[in-house]
C-alpha positions in Angstrom: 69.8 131.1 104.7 72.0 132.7 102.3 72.4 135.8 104.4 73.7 133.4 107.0 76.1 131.7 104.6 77.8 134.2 103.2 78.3 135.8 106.9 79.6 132.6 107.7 82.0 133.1 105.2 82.9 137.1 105.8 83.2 135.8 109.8 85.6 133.2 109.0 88.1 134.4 106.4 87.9 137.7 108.8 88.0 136.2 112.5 89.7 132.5 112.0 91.5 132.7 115.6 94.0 130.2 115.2 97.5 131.0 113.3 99.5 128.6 112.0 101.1 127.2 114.7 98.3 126.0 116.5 95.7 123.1 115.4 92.7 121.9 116.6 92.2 118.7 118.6 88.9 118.0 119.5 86.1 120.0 118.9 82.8 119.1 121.5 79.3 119.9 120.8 76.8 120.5 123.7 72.8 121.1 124.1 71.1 123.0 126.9 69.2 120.2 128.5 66.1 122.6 130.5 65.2 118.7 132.2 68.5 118.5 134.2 68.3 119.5 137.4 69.7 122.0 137.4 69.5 122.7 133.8 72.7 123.0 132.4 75.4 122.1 129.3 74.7 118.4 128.1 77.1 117.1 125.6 76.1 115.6 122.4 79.0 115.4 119.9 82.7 114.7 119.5 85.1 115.5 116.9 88.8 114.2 117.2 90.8 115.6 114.8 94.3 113.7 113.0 96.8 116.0 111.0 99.0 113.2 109.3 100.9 115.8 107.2 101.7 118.1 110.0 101.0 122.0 109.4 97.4 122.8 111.1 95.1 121.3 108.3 93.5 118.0 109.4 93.8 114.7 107.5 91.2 112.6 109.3 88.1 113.9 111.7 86.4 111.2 113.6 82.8 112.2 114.9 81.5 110.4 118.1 78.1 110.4 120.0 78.1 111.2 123.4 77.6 109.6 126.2 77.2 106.4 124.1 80.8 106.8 122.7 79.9 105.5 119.3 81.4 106.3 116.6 79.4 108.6 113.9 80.8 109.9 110.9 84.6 110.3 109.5 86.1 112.5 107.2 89.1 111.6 105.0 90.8 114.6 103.6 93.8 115.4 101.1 95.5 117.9 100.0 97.4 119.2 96.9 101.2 120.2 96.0 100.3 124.1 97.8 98.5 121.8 100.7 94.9 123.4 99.3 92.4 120.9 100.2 91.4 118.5 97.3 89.4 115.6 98.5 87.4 115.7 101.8 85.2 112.1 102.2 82.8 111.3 104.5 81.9 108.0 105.8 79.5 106.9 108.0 79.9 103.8 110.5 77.9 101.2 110.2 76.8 99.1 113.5 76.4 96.0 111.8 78.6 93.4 113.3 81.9 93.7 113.6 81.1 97.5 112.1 83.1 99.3 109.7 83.1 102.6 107.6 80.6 102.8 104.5 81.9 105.9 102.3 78.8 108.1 102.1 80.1 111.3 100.2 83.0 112.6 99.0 83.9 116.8 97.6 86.4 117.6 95.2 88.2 120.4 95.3 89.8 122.1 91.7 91.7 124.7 91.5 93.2 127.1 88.2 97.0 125.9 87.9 98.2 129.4 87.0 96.7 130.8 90.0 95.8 128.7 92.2 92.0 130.1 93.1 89.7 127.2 93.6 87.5 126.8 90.6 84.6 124.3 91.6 83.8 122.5 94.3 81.4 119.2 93.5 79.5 116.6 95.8 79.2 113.2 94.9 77.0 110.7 96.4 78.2 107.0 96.7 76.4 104.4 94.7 77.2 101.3 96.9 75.5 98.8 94.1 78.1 100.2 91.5 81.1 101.1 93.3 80.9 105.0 91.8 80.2 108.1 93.2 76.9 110.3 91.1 77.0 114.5 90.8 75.1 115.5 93.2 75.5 119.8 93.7 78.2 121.9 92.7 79.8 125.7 93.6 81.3 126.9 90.6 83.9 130.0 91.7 84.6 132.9 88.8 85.5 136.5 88.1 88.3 137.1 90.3 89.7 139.9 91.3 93.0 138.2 92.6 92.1 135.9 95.1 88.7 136.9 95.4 86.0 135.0 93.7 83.3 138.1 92.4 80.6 135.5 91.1 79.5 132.1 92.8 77.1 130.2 91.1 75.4 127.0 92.9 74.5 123.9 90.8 72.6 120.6 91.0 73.0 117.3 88.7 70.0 116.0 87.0 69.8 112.7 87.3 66.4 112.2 85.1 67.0 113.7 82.3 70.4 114.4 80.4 72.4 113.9 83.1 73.8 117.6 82.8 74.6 120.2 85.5 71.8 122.8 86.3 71.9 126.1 87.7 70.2 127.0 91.0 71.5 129.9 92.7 74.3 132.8 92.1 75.7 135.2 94.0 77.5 138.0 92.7 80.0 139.8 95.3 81.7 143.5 95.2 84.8 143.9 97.2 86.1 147.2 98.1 90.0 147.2 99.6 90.2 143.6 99.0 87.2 143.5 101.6 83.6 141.9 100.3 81.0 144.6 100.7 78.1 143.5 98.7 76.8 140.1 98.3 73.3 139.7 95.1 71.7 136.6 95.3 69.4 135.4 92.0 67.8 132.3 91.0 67.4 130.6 87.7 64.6 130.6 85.6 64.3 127.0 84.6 60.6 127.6 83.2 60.1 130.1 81.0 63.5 132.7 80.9 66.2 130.0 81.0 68.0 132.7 82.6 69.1 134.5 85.6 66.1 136.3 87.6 66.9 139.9 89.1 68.2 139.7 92.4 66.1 138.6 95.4 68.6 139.6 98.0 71.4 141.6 99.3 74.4 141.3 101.8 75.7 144.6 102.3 79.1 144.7 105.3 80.6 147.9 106.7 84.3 147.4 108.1 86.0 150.0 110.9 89.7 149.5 111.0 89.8 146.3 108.7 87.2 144.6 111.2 83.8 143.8 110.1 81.4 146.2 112.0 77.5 145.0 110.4 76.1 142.6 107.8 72.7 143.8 106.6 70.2 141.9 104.5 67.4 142.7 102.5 65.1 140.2 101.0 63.1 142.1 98.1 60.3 139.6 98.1 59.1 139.7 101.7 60.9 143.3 102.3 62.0 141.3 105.8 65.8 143.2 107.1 67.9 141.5 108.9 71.1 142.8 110.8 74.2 141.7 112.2 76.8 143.7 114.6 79.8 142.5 115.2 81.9 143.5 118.8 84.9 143.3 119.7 87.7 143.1 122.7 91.4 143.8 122.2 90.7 143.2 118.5 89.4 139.3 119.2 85.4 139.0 118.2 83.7 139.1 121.4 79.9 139.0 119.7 77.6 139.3 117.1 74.0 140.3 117.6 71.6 139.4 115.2 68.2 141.5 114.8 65.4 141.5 112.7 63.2 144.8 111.5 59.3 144.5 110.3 58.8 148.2 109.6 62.1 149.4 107.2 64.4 149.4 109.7 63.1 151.8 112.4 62.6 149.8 115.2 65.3 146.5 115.6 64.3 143.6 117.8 67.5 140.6 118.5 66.9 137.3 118.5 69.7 136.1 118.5 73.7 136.4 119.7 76.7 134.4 119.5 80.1 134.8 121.9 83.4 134.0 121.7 86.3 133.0 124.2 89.4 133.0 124.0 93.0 131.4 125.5 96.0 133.1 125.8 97.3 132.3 122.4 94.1 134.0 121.0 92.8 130.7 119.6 88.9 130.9 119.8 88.1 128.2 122.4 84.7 128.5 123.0 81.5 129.6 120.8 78.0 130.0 122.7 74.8 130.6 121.0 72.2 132.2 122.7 68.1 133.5 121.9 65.7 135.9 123.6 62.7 133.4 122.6 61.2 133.7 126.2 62.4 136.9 127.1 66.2 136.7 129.3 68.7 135.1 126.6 69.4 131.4 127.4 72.1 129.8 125.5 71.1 127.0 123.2 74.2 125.6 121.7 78.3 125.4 122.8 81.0 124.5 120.4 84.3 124.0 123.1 87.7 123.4 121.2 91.3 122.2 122.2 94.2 123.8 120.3 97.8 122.3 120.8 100.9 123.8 118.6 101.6 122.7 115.2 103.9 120.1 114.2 106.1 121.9 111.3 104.0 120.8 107.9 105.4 118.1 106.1 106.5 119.2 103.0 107.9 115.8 101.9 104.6 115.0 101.7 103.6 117.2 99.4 106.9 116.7 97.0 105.9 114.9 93.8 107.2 112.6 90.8 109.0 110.1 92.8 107.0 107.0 93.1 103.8 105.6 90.8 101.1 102.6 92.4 99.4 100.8 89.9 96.9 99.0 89.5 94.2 101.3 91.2 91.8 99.8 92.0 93.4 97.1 92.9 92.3 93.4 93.6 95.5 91.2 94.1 98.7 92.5 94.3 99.4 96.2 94.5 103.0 97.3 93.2 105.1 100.5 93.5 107.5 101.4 91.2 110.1 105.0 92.4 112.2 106.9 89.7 115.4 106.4 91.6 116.7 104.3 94.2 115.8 104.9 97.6 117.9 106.3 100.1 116.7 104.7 103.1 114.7 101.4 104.3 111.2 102.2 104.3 107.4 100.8 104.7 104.4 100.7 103.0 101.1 100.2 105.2 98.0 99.6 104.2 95.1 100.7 106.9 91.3 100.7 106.6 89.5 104.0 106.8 88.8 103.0 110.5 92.3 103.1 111.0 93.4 99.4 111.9 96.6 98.2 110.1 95.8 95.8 107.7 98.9 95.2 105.9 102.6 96.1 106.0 105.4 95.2 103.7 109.1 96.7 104.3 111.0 98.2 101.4 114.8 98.1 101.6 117.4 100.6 100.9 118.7 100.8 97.4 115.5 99.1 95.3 113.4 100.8 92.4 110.2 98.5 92.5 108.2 97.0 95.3 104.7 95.2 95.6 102.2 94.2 98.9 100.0 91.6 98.5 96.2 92.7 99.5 94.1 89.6 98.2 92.6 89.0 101.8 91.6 91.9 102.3 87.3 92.9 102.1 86.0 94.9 99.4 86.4 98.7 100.0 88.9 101.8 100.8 92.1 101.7 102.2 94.9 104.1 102.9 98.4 103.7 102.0 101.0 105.1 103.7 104.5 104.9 102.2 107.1 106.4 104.9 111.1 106.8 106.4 112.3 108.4 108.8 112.4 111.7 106.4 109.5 111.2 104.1 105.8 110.5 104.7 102.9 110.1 101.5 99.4 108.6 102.1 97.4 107.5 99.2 93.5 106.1 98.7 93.3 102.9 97.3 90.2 100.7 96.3 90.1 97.3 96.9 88.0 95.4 94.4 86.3 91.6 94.7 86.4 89.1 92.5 82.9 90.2 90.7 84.6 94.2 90.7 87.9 93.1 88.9 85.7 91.0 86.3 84.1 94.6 85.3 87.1 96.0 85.4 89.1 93.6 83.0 89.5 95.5 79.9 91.3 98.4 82.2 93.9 99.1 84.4 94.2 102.3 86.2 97.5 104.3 87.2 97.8 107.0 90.2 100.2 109.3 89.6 102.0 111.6 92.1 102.8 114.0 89.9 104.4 117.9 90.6 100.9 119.4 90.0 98.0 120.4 92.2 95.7 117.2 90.4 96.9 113.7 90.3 97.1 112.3 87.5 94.5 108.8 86.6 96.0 106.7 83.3 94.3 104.4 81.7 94.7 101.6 79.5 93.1 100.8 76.8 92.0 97.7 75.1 94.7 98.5 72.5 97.0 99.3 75.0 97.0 102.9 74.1 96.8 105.0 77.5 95.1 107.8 78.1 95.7 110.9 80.6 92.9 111.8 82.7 92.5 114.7 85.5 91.5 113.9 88.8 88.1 114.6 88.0 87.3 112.6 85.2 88.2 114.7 82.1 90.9 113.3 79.2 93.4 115.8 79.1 96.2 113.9 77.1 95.7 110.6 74.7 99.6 109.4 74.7 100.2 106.9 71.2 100.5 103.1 72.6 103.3 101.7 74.7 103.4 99.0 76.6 104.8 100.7 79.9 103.0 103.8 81.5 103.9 107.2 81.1 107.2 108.2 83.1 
């Protein structure tokens, strides 16, 4: 498996076939069903795919079963001040009725602030009994070498004994040209060493003219080789072939082959996956995708220090306070993650402070959107019950949009003295008492 994930990642920062100005629409997943008659292509899956800042990076995935049409699964996703992913959640629908959208998981994304290289990457689970999300793995990112990351190391949170993070996995990666040529993957001694064990396994990729040509892997316990070759046609991926070797690497037998298509904007429409199990090869999986051109990306979007909300969470009233005037009449909406509208409240032309009332609304997560006819921001919000704000008493929480890749959470204390935190949990600045927040 970890041969396949890091050629997942050499093919995709290598071969992503879509440029800027194109996005993806929908994304359908199909089966080969050997009972129809004929046998043919039978669709499983739907992704639809929202892009509420513009640009080509999607906001909001829906995932729907097919033929039945019901809904599945739903990712929420934001993105930072140099639109780098930061948040991706995913939710899963629950049939009961009227059915709604139970948050499941969520990633967090962090990133250095000088450079901007992602730094970790953490899952969370979602305690539904507590209203909080609980560690569950995380990729830590180190070493570069500019952009590139030489050292990944894979974690999981123990939950039964100190609550720390654990190591799992590393891999260590050598680039030549820029271009990752060697991938050494260890485990952790958590027994005896407490340390990293000598490599188990290797990546090693050749390139010809910038293009990957092979990705070969060696596991050093079993002595098993694997190999990939990648093809090409007028400098689009046309195939990989994956083989296997049981005696060094004399003799190669494929098992299996993916292929490509492409439209005329070179965006790569459809992916087929295909095995030799019973001799001919008989495809076994098809990804089709819909590209349409970008909308220009919203940078007003992305702009920072011009508005706060507070409180969040929130369980009555939800207020907005900007740093100047506003130029032009705008709206704030409020929509559930299934994306009905829920509330609205218009903000006119020339005020500094607004509020929507939400105390109807059922226990959960919400979206708000604050827009004009220039200027669009969306924000997650959690609504809190009755029982939720009575934990909550002693503090009230601040988002910040602030002209950083993290937002900003404040909190204040008992003694009204409020503290900075970063998006992902850690006190980066007590401030002395006030009885305002921060501007």
């Amino acid at each position: 498996m970890n041969a396949f994930k890091i050629l997942f990642v050499l093919t995709f920062v290598t071969f992503a076939s879509f440029s800027q100005t194109y996005k993806m629409d929908e994304l359908r997943i199909y089966s080969w069903n050997d009972a129809a008659m004929p046998a043919d292509w039978q669709q499983d899956f739907t992704e639809q795919y929202t892009y509420g800042n513009g640009g080509n990076k999607e906001t909001k995935i829906v995932g729907i079963s097919f033929p039945s049409l019901d809904n599945v699964s739903q990712h929420i996703k934001t993105y930072n001040a140099n639109n780098d992913i930061e948040t991706d959640e995913l939710y899963a629908w629950d049939p009961t009725p009227p059915g709604s959208w139970k948050i499941f998981t969520q990633t967090l994304y962090v990133y250095n602030t000088t450079t901007n290289n992602l730094i970790s990457e953490t899952s969370q689970m979602y305690n539904s009994v507590n209203m909080t999300f609980i560690n569950s793995t995380r990729e830590l990112f180190d070493d570069y070498d500019g952009a590139n990351a030489k050292k990944q190391t894979n974690q999981t949170w123990n939950l039964l004994g100190m609550g720390v993070w654990e190591n799992v996995e590393k891999v260590d990666i050598t680039y030549t040209s820029g271009l990752p040529t060697l991938a050494l993957y260890s485990r952790w001694d958590s027994v005896t060493t407490m340390d990293w064990l000598p490599p188990y396994e290797q990546d090693t990729a050749t390139y010809n003219g910038g293009l990957l040509d092979q990705v070969n892997t060696e596991n050093f316990d079993t002595g098993d080789l694997d190999r990939s070759t990648y093809t090409y046609l007028g400098g689009l991926l046309d195939m990989v072939l994956f083989e296997s070797s049981t005696d060094g690497g004399t003799n190669w037998d494929p098992y299996d082959r993916e292929l490509s298509s492409y439209d005329s904007n070179d965006n790569n429409t459809v992916l087929i996956f295909e095995d030799n199990d019973t001799g001919p090869w008989v495809g076994y999986f098809k990804a089709e995708r819909d590209f349409s051109v970008a909308a220009p990306l919203s940078t007003e979007s992305f702009n920072a220090g011009n508005f706060i909300i507070y409180p969040n969470p929130v369980s009555d009233v939800l207020y907005m306070k900007f740093n100047s005037p506003i130029s032009n009449t705008a709206v704030a909406e409020v929509y559930s993650v299934d994306g009905r509208l829920v509330k609205s409240e218009n903000i006119n032309t020339g005020v500094e402070s607004s509020n929507i009332e939400l105390q109807n609304l059922v226990k959960g997560v919400y979206l708000l959107q604050i827009k004009d006819n220039n200027y669009n921001k969306t924000i997650r919000i959690r609504f809190l019950d009755s029982h939720s704000k009575e934990v909550l008493a002693e503090t009230n929480y601040w988002l910040k949009v602030v002209e950083k890749p993290n937002l900003l959470s404040i909190a204040k204390t008992a003694n009204q003295q409020y503290l900075i935190f970063s998006a992902h949990g850690a006190c980066v600045d007590p401030l002395a008492s006030q009885t305002a927040p921060p501007s």
